[in-house]
N, C-alpha and C positions, 0 to 999 in steps of 0.2 A: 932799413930796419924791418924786425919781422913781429907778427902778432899774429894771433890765432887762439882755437881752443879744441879740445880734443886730439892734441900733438899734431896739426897740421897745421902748421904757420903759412902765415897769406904774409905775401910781401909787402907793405907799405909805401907808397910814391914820396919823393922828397918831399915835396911840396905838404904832406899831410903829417911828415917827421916835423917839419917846421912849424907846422899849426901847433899839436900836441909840446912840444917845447915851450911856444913863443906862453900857449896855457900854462905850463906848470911853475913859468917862470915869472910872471905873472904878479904883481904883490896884491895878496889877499886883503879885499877893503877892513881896513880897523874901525872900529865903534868906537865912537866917541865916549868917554870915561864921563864925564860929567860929578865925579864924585871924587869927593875930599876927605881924608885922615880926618875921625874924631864921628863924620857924619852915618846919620842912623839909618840903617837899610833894611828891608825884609823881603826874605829868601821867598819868591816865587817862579822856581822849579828845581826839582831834584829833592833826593831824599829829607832834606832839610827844609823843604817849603814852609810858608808861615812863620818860618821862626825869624822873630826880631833880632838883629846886632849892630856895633859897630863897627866901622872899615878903620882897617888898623895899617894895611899896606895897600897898594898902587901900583899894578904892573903894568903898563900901557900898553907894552911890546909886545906881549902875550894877548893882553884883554883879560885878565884877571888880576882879581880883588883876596885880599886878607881878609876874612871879616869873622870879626869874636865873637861867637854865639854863646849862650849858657846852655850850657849840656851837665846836667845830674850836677848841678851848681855850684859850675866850676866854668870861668871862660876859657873857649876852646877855641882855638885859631882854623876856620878853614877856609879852604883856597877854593872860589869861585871864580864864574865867566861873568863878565859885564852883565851879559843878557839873565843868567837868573838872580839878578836882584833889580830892589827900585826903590826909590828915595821914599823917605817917609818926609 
């Protein structure tokens, strides 16, 4: 394989094709969910921060959460990552 930058590719050794692979192939560590349909969470990161809701869906496989916030007092379903939210 070849890699490079500025249109001069530098050749690659097998052995560093196999490193880069055996990485991508890799299963990315999952976060423990720790949280259940019904249960209250508040948004601490992303544009949503502070805002109290509850978890309405469970994605495990992703790492994301459903969670109904009140937005202009109406629940609004949005789709977050494990990491920005935390149990109340």
């Amino acid at each position: 394989g070849f890699v490079g930058s500025a249109g001069k590719p530098t050749q690659l050794k097998e052995e560093e094709v196999g490193e880069i692979l055996k990485q991508m192939s890799a299963e990315t560590p999952r976060v423990k969910a720790g949280f259940r349909k019904g249960q209250s969470v508040r948004v601490i990161d992303g544009p949503f921060i502070d805002f109290v809701g509850v978890v309405d869906e469970i994605n495990t496989e992703k790492g994301k959460v459903k969670v109904l916030l009140s937005l202009f007092g109406q629940e609004t379903p949005v789709e977050l990552d494990f990491l920005q939210i935390e149990k109340l």
